[in-house]
N, C-alpha and C positions, 0 to 999 in steps of 0.2 A: 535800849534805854534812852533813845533822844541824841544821842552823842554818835561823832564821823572819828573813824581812824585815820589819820593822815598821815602816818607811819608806822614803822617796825623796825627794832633792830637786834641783831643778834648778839651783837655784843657792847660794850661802853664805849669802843671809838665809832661806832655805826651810831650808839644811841646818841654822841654828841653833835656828829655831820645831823642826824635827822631834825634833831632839836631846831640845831641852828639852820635848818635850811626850811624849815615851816611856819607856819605859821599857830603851831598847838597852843590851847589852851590851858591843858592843863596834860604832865607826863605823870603814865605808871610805868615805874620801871621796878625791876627784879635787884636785889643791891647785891646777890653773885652773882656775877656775869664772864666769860672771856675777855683778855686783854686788860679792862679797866673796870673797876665793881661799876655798883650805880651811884653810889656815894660821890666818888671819885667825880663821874661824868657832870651830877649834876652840879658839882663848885664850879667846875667848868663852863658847864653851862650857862651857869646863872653869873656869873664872870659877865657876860653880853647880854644875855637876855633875863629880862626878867619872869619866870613862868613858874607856878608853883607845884609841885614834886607829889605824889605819892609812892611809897617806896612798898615795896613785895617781898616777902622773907620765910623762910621756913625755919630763921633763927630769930630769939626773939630774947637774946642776953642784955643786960645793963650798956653795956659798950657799945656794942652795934646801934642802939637806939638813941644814945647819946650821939654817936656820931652823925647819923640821921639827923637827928635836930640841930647841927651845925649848917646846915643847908634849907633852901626856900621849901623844905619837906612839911605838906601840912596834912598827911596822915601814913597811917604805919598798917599795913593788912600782914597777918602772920598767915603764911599756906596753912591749908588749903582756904580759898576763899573763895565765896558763891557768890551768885551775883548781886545776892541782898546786901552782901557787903559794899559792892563799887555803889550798889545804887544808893545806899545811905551815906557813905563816906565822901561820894565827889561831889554832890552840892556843900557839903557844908565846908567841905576844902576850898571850894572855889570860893564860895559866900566870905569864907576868912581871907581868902587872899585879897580878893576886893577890896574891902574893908580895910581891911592895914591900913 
């Protein structure tokens, strides 16, 4: 789809070393994760660095997505999701976070 991986991480204190030690565009991260959700990772993250959030879920309750929207999150994919999904959602996430 046009877009470089520049990391991975297994879980939320991996996902906030990788954040903060690249130079990414734009994070999808899973919001269950080991050690620390992604929720979690990304206040942290966004603590130093400014980068805007897609969040992954195969839960898709009132709270969770509330909480989501407490952080630089500028879209929400509920599992399973196919690629038509990242490829509609990440220009216009990015296009918003620009913008702001």
């Amino acid at each position: 789809m046009g877009h470089e991986v520049v990391g991975s991480a297994a879980d939320g204190a991996q996902l906030v070393d990788v954040c903060l030690s690249t130079e990414a565009d734009l994070v999808v991260t899973d919001i269950r994760m080991p050690e620390m959700d992604g929720i979690e990772a990304a206040h942290i993250v966004t603590e130093r660095i400014e980068v805007p959030f897609l969040f992954v879920s195969a839960y898709h309750d009132d709270s969770l997505i509330n909480e989501a929207s407490l952080t630089f999150s500028y879209g929400y994919l509920v599992k399973p999701i196919k690629q038509e999904d990242l490829a509609t959602t990440i220009p216009i996430a990015l296009r918003r976070f620009w913008e702001r």
